[in-house]
Backbone bond lengths (Angstrom), bond angles and torsions (degrees), N, CA, C in turn:
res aa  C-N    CA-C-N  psi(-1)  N-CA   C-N-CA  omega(-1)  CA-C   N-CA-C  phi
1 X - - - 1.459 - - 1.525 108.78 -
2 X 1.489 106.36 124.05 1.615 98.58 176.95 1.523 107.56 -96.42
3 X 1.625 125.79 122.16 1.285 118.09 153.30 1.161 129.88 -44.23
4 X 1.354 125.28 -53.03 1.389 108.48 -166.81 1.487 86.97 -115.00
5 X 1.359 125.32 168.89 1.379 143.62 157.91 1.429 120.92 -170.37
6 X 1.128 93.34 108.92 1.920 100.02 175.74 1.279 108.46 -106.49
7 X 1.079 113.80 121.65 1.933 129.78 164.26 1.446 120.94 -100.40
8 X 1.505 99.78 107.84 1.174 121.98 164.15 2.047 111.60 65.95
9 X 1.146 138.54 48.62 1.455 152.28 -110.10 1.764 94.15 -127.53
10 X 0.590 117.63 125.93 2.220 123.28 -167.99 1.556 85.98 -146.34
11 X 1.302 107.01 120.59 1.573 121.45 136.82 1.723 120.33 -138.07
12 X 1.404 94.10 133.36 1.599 99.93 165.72 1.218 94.94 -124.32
13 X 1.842 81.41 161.13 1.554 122.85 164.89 1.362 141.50 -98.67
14 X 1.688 116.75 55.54 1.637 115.36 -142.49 1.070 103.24 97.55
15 X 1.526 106.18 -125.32 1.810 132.25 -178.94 1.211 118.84 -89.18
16 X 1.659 120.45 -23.78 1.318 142.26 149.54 1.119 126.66 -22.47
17 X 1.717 154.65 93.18 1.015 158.26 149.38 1.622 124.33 -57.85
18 X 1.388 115.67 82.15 1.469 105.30 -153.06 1.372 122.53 -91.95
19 X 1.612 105.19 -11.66 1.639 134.37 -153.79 1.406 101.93 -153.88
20 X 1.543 129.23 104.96 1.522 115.33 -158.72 1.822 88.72 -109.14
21 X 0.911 147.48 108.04 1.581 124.04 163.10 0.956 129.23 83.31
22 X 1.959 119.44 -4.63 1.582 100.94 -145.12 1.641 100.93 -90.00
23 X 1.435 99.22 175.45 1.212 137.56 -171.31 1.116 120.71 -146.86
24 X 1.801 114.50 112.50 1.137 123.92 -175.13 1.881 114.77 -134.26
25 X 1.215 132.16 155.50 1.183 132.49 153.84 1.336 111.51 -147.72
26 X 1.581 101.08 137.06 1.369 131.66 -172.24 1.388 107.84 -100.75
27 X 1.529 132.87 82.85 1.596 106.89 -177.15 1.649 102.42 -76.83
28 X 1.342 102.23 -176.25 1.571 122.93 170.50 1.222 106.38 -44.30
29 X 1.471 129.78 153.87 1.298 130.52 -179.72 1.346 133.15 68.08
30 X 1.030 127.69 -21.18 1.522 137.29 -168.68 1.864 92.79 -105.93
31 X 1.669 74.59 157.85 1.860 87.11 -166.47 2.134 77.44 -137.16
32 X 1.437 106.18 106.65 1.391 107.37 146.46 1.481 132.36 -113.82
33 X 1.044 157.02 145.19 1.436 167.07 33.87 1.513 124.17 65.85
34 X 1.220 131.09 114.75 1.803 155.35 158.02 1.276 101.32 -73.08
35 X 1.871 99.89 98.69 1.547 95.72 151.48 1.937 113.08 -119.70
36 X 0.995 85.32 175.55 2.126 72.05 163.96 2.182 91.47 151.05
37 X 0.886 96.66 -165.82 1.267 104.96 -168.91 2.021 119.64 -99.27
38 X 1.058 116.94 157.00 1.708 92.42 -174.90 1.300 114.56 -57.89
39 X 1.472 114.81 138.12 1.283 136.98 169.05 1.435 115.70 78.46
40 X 1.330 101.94 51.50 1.664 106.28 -163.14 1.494 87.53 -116.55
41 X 1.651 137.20 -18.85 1.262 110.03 177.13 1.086 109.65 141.21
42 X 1.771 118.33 -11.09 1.842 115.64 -159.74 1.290 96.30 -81.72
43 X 1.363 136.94 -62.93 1.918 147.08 165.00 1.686 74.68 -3.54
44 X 2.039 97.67 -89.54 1.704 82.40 -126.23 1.486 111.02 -66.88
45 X 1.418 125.61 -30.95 1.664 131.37 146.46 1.389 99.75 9.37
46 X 1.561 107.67 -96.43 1.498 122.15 -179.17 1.301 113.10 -29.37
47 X 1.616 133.99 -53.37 1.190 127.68 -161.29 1.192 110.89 -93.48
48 X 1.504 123.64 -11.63 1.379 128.59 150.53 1.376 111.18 -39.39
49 X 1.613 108.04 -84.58 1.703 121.02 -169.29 1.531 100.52 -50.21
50 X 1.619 129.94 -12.85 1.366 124.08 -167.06 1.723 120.81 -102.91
51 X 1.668 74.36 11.52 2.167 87.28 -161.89 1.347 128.38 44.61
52 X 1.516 99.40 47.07 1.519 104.41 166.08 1.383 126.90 -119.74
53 X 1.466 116.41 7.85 1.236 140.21 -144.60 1.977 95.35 -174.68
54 X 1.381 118.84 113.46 1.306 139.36 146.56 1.292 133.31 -37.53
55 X 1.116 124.92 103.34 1.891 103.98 168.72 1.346 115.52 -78.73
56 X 1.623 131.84 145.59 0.976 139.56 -154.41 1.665 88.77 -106.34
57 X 1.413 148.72 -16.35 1.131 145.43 161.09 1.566 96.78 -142.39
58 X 1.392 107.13 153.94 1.812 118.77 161.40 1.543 78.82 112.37
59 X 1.793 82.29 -166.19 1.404 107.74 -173.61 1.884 117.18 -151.14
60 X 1.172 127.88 122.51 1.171 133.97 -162.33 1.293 105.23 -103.83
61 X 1.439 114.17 107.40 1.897 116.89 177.47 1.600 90.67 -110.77
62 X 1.267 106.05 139.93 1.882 131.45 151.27 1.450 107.98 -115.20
63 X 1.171 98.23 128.23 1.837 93.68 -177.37 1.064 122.60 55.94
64 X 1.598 111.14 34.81 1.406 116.14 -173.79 1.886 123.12 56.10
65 X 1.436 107.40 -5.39 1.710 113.46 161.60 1.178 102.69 -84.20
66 X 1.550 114.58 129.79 1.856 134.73 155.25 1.461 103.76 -54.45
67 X 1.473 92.85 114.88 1.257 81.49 169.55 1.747 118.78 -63.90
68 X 1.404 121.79 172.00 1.087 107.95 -177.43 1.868 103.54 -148.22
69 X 1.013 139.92 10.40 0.962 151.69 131.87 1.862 96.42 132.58
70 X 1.227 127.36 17.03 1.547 139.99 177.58 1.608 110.49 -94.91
71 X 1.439 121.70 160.81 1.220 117.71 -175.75 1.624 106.71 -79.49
72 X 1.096 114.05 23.61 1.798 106.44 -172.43 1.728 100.62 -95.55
73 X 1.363 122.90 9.33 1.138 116.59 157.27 1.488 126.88 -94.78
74 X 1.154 92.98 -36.54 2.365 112.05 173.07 1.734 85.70 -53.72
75 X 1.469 115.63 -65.06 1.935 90.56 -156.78 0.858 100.14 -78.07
76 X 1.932 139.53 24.16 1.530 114.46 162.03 1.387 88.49 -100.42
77 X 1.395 160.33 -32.08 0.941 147.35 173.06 1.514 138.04 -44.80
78 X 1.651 94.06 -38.78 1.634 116.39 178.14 1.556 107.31 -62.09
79 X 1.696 99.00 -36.13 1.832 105.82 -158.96 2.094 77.92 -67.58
80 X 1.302 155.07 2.14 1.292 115.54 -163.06 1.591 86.37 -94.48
81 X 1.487 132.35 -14.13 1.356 130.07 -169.38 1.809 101.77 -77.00
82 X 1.360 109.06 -32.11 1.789 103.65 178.83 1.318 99.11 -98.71
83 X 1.212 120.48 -8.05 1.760 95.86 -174.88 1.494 108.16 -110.95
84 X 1.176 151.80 134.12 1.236 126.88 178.44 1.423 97.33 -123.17
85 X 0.752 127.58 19.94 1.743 130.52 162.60 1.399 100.97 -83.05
86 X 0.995 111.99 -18.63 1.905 108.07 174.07 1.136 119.93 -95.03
87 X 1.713 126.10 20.65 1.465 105.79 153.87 1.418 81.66 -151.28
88 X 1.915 141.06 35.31 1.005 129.21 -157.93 1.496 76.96 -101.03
């Protein structure tokens, strides 16, 4: 089961290209890390996968749910702080 998975994910800001394409998967168990240089993308990344921030193309699954711009992605997120069988 992959927790996180973003396909193919573009946001700008204006003229700003902040999020070019990316593509990521997080399976179960694994713990990865955002590094890169300022303004390379990790912020809005994060607030993407965190539903606070839109992708302008792609698609953002947690728990395999799209996100869809409703709070039914935040309380699957919260449950990884009480459950730890879900990323053990």
């Amino acid at each position: 089961m992959n927790i996180i998975s973003l396909e193919n994910i573009s946001k700008t800001f204006g003229s700003h290209l902040a999020a070019n394409d990316l593509t990521l998967i997080v399976p179960k168990g694994s713990i990865y890390g955002f590094i890169g240089p300022n303004g390379s993308g990790k912020t809005t990344t994060i607030r993407m996968i965190m539903n606070i921030l839109y992708p302008d193309n792609g698609k953002v699954r947690i728990f395999g749910k799209e996100q869809t711009g409703s709070r039914v992605v935040m309380r699957i997120v919260k449950q990884v702080g009480e459950k730890s069988e879900l990323v053990a």
